[in-house]
C-alpha positions in Angstrom: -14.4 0.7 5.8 -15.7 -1.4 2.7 -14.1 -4.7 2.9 -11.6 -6.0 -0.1 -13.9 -8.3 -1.4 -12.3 -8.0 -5.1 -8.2 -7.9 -5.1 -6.2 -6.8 -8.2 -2.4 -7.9 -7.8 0.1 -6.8 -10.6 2.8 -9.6 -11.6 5.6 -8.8 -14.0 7.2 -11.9 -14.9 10.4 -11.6 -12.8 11.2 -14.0 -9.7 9.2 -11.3 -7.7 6.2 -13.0 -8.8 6.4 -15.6 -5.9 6.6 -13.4 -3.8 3.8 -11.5 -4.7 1.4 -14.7 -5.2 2.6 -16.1 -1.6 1.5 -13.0 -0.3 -1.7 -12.9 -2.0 -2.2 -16.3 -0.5 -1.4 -14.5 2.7 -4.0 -11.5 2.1 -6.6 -14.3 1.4 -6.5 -15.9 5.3 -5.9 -13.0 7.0 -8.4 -10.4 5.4 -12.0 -11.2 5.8 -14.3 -11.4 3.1 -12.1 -11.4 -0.1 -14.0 -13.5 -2.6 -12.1 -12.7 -5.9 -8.6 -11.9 -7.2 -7.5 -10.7 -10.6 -3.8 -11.3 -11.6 -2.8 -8.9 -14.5 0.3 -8.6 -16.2 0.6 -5.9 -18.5 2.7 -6.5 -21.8 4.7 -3.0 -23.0 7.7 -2.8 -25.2 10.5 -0.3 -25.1 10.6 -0.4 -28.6 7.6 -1.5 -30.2 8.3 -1.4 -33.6 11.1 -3.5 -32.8 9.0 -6.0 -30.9 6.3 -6.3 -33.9 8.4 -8.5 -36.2 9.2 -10.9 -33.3 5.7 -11.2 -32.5 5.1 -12.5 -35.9 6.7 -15.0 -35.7 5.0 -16.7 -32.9 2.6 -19.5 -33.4 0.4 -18.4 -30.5 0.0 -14.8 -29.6 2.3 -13.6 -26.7 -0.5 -13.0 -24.4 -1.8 -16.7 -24.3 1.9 -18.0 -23.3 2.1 -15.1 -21.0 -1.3 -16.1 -19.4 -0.2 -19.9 -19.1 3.0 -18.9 -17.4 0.9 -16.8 -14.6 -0.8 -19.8 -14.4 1.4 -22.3 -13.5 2.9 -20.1 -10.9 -0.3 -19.4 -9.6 -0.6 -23.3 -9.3 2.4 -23.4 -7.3 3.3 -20.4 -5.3 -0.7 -19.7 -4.5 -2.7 -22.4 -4.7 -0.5 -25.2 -3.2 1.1 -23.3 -0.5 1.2 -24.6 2.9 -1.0 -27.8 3.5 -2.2 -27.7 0.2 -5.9 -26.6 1.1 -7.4 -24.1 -1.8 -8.1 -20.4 -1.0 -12.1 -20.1 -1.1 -11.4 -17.4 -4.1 -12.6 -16.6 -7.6 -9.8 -15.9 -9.5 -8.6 -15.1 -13.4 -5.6 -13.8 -15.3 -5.5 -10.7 -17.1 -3.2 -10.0 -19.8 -3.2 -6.4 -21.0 -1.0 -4.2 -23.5 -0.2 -0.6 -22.7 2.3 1.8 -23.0 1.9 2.5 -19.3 1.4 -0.2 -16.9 0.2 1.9 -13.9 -2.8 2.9 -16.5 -3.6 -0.5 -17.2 -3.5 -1.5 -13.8 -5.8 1.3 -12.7 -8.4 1.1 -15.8 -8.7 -2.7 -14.9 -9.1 -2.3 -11.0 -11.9 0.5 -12.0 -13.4 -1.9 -14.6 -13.9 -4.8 -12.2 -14.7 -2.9 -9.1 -11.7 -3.4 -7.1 -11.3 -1.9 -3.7 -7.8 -2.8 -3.0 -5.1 -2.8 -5.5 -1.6 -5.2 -5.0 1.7 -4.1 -6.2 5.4 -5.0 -5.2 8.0 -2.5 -4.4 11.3 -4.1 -5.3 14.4 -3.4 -2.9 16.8 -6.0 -5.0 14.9 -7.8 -7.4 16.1 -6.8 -11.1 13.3 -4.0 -11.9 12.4 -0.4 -11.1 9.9 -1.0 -8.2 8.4 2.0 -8.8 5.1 0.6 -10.4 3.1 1.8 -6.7 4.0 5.2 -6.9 3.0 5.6 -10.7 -0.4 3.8 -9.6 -1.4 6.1 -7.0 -0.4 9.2 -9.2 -3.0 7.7 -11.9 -6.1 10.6 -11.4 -8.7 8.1 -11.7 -7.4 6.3 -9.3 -9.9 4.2 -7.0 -9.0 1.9 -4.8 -6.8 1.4 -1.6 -3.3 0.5 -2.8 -0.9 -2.0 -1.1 2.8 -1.7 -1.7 4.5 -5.5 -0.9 8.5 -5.0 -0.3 9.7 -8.8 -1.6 11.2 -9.4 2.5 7.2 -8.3 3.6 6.1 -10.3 6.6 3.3 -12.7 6.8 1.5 -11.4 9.7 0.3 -8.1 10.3 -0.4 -8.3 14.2 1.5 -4.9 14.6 -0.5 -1.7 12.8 1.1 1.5 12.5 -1.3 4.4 11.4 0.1 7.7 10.7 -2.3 10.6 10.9 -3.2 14.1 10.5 -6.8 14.1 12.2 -8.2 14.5 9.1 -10.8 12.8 7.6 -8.6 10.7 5.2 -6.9 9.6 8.5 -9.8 8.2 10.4 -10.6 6.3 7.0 -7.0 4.7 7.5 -7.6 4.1 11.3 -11.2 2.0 10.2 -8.7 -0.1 7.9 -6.6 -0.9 10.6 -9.3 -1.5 13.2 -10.8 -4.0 10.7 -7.4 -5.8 9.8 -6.2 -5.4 13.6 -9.9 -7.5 14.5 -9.4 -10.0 11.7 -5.7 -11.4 13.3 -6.0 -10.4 16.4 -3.3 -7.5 16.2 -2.6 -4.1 18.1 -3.5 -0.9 16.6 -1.1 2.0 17.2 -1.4 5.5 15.9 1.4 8.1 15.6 0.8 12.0 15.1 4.3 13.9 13.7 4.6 17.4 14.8 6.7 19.8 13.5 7.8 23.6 14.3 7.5 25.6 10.7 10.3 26.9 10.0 10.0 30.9 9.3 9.4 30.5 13.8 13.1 29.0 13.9 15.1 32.1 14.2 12.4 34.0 16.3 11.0 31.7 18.9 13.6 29.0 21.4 12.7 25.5 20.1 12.3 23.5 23.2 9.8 25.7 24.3 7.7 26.0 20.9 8.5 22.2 21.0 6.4 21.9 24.1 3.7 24.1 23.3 3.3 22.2 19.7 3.1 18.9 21.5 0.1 20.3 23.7 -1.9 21.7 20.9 -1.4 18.1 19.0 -2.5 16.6 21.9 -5.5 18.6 22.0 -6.1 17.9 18.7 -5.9 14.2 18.5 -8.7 14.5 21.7 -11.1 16.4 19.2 -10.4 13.7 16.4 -10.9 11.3 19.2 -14.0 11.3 19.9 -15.1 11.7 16.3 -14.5 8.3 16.2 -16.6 5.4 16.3 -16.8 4.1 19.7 -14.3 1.0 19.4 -11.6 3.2 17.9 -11.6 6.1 20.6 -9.3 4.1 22.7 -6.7 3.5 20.2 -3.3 5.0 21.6 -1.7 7.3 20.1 2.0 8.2 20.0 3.1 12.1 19.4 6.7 12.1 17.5 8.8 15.7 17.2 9.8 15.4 13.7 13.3 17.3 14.2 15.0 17.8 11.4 13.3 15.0 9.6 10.1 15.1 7.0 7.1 13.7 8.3 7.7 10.0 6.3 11.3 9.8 8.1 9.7 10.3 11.3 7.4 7.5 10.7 9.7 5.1 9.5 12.3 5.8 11.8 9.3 4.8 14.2 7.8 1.5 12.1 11.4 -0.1 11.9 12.4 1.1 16.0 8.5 -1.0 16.9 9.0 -3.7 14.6 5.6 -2.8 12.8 4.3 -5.1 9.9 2.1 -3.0 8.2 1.6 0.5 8.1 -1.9 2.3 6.8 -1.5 6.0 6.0 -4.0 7.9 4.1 -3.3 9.0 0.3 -4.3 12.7 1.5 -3.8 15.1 4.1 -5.6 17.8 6.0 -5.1 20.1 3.6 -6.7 18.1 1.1 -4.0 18.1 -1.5 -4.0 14.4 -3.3 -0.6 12.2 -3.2 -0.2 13.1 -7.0 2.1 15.6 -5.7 5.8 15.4 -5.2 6.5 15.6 -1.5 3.7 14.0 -0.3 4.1 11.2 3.2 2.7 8.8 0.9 4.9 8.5 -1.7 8.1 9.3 0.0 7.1 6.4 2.2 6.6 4.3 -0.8 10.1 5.1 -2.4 11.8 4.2 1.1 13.7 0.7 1.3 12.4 -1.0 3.8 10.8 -4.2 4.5 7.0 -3.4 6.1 4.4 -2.9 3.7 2.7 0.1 3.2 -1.3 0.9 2.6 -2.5 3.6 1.4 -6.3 4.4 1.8 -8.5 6.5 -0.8 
């Protein structure tokens, strides 16, 4: 895993911005290596006709108070936080103007190199909170993306990685070795299996149930030792999905273990990218709850 060395985190001028720099503050002792973050905001009107003749008549242009109001909250909700001692960072504010913020967002992160991408995913904070799932739907997308609920924990001693035993999965398993190793945490990785359902009417569940479990076993075993040494004796919980998609499974899971993170990977075994509607990623991105969610490229 290439460590997030550069950092984009997207602030939109609502009271979810604290929350979002505090956890950036957060990211910054607990990850290794980080050495730059970029703090954009993007500016886009509803109505920008409408928006033109107000912009006139301004004596600065919009984007310089924007840039000064980033900046003062970045002076108090990153950079004075806790004992007052400076995060060892480089760090700049962005101001951009799009019609699509998740575009922006993307087409800076590519521009400056970043490997790890920060948005919030607002559960009652006045907004959408559906900026993440627009990011990772962006085609050129890049980097690893990390969705911050506003009630996120600041620790992340408890990893949850979903996986498939693909190769997008034991990318997501090196992210969480290397986080788990940076704050002393525990690893934990969950496999969902399911019976398809054209066997339903045809073959007696508990049974099938069984004989799915053993081939998923078997499976994980052959993924195992695939795996760089330290990682091959990361455990590995096998869930029966029921009558739940593969995303309820894992959160049911996440919020029954108290996780505080959870590291899935943006694509599956069958190789189909989390652009599409259904996908684990993004349904686990438009569930409310409180544990951030990363999702590896």
């Amino acid at each position: 895993m290439v460590a997030y060395k550069s950092i984009l985190l997207g602030l939109d001028l609502t009271d979810m911005d604290q929350v979002m720099l505090r956890y950036a503050r957060f990211l910054c002792e607990a990850l290794p290596g980080v050495e730059q973050i970029c703090f954009q905001h993007n500016i886009r009107f509803d109505y920008p006709e409408e928006a033109e003749s107000l912009l006139e008549e301004l004596e600065r242009p919009l984007s310089e108070l924007i840039g000064e109001e980033i900046e003062e909250n970045i002076d108090t909700h990153f950079l004075q936080q806790n004992s007052g001692k400076m995060p060892d960072v480089d760090w700049e504010v962005m101001v951009t103007e799009g019609s699509s913020t998740a575009q922006e967002i993307v087409k800076t992160a590519n521009a400056q190199g970043a490997e790890l991408i920060v948005v919030g995913k607002k559960l009652s904070y006045q907004g959408s909170g559906q900026v993440a799932e627009k990011v990772l739907r962006q085609a050129s997308l890049k980097s690893d993306l990390l969705a911050v609920p506003e009630t996120a924990p600041h620790h992340m001693e408890r990893i949850l990685v979903p996986i498939d035993f693909s190769q997008v999965s034991r990318r997501a398993l090196l992210a969480g070795k290397r986080i788990k190793d940076s704050v002393e945490g525990v690893l934990t990785s969950q496999h969902v299996y399911t019976i398809p359902m054209h066997y339903f009417p045809f073959i007696p569940v508990q049974g099938f149930r069984k004989s799915m479990k053993e081939e998923a076993e078997d499976q994980y075993k052959r993924f195992r030792r695939g795996l760089p040494e330290p990682l091959q004796d990361t455990s590995c919980v096998f869930t029966y999905s029921e009558d739940r998609t593969t995303a309820q499974a894992v959160y049911d899971f996440a919020i029954q273990k108290s996780k505080d993170l959870v590291i899935i990977g943006s694509k599956g075994r069958s190789n189909i990218p989390a652009m599409l509607l259904g996908s684990t990623a993004i349904q686990l991105l438009n569930f409310d709850f409180h544990i951030p969610v990363l999702i590896v490229r």
